[in-house]
ROKOL-277917 format. One record per atom (N, C-alpha, C, O, CB): y, z, x; residue in three letters; atom name. Coordinates in Angstrom, 2 decimals. Last residue first. Glycine has a CB too. Layout:
ROKOL-277917
   north      up    east code site
       Y       Z       X  ALA   CA
...
***
This chain:
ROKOL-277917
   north      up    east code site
   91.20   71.67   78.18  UNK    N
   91.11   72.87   77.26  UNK   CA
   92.04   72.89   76.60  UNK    C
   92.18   73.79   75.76  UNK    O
   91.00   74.07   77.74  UNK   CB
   91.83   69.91   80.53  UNK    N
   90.95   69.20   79.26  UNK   CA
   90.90   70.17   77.55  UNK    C
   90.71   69.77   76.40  UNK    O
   89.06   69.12   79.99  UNK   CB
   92.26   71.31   82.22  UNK    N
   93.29   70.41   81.53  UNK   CA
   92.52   69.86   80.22  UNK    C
   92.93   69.49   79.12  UNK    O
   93.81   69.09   82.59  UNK   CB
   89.46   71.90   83.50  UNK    N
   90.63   73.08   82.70  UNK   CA
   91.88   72.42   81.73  UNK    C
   92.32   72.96   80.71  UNK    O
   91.60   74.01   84.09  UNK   CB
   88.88   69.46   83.82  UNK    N
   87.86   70.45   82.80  UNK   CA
   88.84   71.40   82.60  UNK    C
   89.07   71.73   81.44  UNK    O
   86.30   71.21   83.46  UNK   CB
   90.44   68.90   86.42  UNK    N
   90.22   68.16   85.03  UNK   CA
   89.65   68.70   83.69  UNK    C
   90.05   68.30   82.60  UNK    O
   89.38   67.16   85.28  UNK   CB
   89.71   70.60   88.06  UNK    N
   90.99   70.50   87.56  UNK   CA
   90.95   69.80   86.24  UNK    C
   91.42   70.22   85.18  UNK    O
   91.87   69.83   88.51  UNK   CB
   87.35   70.36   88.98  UNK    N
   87.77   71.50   88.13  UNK   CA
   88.69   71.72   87.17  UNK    C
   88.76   72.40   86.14  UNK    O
   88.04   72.25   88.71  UNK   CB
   87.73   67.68   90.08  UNK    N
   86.72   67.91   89.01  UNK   CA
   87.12   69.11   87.92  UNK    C
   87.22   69.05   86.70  UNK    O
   85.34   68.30   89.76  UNK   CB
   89.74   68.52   92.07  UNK    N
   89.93   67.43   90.91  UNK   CA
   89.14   67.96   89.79  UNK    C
   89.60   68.53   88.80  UNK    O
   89.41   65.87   91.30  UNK   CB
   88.32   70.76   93.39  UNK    N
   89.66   71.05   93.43  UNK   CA
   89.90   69.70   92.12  UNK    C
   90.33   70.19   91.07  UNK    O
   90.47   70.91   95.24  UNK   CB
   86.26   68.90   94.22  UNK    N
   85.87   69.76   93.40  UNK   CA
   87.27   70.05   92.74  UNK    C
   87.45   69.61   91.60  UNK    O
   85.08   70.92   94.06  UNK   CB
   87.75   66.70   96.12  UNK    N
   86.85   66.39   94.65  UNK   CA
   86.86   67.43   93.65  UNK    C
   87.27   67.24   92.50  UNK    O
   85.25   66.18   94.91  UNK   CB
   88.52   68.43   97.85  UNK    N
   89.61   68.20   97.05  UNK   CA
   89.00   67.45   95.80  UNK    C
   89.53   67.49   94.69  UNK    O
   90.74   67.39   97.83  UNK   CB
   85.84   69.19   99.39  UNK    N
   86.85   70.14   98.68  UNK   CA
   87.83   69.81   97.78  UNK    C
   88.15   70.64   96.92  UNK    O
   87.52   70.74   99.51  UNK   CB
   82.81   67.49   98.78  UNK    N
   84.15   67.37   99.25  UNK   CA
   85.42   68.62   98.33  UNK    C
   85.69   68.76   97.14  UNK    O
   84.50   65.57   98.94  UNK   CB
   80.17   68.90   97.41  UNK    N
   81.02   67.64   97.03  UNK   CA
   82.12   68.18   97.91  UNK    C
   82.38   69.38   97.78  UNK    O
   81.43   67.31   95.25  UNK   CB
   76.92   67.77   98.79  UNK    N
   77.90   68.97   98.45  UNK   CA
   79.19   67.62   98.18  UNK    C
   79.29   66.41   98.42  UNK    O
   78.22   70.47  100.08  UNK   CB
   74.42   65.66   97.29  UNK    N
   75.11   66.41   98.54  UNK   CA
   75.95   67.08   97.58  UNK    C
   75.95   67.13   96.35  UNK    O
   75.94   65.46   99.87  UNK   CB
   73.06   64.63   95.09  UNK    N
   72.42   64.92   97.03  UNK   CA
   73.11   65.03   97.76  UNK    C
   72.88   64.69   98.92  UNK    O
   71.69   63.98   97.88  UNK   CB
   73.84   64.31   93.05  UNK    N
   74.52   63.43   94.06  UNK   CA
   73.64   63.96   94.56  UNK    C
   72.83   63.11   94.19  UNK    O
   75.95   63.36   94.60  UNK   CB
   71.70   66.60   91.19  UNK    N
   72.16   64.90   91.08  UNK   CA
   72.95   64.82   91.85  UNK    C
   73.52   65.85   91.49  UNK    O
   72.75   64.25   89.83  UNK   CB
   71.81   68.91   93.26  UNK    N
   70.62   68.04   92.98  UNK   CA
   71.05   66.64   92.19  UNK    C
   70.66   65.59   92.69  UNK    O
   69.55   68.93   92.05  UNK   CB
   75.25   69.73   92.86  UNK    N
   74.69   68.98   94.02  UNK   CA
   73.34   68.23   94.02  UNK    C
   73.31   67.13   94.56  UNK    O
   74.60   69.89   95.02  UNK   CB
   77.09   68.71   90.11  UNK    N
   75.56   69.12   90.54  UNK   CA
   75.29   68.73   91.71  UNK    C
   75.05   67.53   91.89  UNK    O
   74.46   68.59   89.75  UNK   CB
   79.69   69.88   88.30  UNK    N
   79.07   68.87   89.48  UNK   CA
   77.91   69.70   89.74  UNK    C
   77.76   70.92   89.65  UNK    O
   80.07   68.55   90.98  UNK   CB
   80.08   70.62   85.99  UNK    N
   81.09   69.18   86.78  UNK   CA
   81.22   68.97   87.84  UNK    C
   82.08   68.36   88.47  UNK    O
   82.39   69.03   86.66  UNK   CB
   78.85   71.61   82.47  UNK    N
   78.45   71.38   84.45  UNK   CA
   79.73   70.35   84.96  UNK    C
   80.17   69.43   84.26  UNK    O
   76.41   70.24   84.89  UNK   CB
   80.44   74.02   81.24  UNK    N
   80.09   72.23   80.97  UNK   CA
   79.87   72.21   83.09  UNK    C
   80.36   72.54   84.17  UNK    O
   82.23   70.75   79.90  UNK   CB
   81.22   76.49   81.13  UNK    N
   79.84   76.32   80.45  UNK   CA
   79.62   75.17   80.90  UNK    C
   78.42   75.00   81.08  UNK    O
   79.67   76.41   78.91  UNK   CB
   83.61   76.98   82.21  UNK    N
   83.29   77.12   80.83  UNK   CA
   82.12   76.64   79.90  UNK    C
   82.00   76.45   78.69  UNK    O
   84.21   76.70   80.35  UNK   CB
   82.59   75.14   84.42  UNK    N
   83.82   75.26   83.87  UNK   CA
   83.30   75.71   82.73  UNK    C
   82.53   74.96   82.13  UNK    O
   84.73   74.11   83.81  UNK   CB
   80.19   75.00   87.27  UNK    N
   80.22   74.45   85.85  UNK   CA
   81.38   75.36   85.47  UNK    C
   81.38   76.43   86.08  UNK    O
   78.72   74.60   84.87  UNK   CB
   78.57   73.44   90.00  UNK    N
   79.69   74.49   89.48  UNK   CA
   80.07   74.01   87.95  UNK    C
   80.18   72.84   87.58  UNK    O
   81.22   74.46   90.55  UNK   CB
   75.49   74.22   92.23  UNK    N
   76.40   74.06   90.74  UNK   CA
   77.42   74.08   90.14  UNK    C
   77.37   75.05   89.38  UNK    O
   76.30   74.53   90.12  UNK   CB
   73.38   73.75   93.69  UNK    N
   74.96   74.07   93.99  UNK   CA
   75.24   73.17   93.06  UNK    C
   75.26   71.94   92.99  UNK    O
   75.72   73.84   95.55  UNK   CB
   69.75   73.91   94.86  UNK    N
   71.07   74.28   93.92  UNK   CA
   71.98   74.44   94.16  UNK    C
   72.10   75.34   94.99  UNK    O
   71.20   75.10   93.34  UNK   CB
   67.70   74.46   96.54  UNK    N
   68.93   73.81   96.55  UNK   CA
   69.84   73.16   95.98  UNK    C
   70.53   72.21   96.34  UNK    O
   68.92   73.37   96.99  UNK   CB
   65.92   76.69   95.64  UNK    N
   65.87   74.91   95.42  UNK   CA
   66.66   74.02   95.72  UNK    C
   66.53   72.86   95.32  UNK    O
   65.83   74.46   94.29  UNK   CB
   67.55   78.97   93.63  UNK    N
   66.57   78.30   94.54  UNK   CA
   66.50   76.85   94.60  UNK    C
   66.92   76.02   93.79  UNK    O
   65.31   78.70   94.21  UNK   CB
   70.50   81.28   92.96  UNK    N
   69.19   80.19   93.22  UNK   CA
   68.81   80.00   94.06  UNK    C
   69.15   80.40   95.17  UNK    O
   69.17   79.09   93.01  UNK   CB
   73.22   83.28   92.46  UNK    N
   71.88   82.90   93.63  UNK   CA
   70.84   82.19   92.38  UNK    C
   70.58   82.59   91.24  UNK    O
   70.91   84.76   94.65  UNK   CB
   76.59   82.50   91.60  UNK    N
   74.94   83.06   91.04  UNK   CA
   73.98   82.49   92.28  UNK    C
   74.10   81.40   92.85  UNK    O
   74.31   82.17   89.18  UNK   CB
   79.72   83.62   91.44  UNK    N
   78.33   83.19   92.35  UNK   CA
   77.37   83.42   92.22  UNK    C
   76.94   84.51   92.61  UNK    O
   78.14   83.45   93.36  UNK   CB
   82.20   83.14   89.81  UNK    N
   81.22   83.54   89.85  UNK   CA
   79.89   83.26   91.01  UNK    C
   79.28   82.20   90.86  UNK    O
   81.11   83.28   88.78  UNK   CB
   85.77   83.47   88.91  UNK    N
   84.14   82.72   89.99  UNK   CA
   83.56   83.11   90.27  UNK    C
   83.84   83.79   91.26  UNK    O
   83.90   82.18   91.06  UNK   CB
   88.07   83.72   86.24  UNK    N
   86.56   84.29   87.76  UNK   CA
   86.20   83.29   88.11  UNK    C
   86.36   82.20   87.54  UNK    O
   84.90   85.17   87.43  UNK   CB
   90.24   82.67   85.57  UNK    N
   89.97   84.16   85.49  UNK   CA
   89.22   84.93   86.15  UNK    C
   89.32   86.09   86.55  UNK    O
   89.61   84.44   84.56  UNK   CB
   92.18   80.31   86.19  UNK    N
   90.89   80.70   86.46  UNK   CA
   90.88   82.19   86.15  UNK    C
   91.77   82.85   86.69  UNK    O
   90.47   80.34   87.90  UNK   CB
   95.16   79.98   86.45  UNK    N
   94.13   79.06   84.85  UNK   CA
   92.70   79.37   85.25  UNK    C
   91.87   78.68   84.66  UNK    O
   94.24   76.80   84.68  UNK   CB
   96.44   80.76   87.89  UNK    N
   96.44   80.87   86.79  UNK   CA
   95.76   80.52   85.56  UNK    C
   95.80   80.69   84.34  UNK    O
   97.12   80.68   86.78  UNK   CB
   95.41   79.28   90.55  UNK    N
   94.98   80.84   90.72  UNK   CA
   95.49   81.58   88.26  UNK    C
   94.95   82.48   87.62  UNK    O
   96.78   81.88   92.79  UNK   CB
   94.90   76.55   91.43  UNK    N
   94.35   77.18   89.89  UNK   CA
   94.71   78.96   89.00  UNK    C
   94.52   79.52   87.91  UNK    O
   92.58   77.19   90.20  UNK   CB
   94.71   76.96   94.11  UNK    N
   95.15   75.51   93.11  UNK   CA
   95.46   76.00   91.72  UNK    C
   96.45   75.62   91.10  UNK    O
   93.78   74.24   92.90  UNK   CB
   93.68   79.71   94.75  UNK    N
   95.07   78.79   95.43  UNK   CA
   95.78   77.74   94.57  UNK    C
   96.99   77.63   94.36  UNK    O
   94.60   77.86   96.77  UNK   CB
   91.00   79.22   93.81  UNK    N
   92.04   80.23   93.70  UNK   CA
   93.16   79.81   93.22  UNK    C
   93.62   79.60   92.10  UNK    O
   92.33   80.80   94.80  UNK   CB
   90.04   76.54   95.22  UNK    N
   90.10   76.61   94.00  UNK   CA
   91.24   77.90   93.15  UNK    C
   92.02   77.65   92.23  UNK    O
   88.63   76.73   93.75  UNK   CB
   89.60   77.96   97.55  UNK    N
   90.84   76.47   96.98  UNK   CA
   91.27   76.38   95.70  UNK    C
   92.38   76.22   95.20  UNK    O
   90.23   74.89   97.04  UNK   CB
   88.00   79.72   97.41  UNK    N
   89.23   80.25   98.19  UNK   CA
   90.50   78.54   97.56  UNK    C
   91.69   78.36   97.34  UNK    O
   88.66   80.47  100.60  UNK   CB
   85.75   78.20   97.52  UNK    N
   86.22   78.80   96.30  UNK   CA
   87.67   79.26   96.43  UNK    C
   88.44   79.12   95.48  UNK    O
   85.34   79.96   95.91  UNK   CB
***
């Protein structure tokens, strides 16, 4: 999350960390999911997310 800061530190307001179960790892932008670890089956690579995020904020 610490990347995300760093990359973004102006266009993010929070990050949030919600506890689940099940092996859940979620990260969703203003509501819209943009990445699900249960659909891929894995964690996503730091500079993916750092993209993914990036894209959903540009998108606003």
């Amino acid at each position: 999350m610490e990347l995300l800061l760093d990359k973004y530190e102006l266009q993010i307001g929070e990050i949030a960390l919600v506890p689940s179960s099940g092996g859940r790892f979620e990260v969703t932008v203003d509501g819209e999911l943009v990445f699900s670890k249960l659909a891929q089956k894995r964690f996503p690579e730091d500079e993916e997310l750092i993209e993914l995020v990036g894209a959903r904020i540009s998108a606003n």
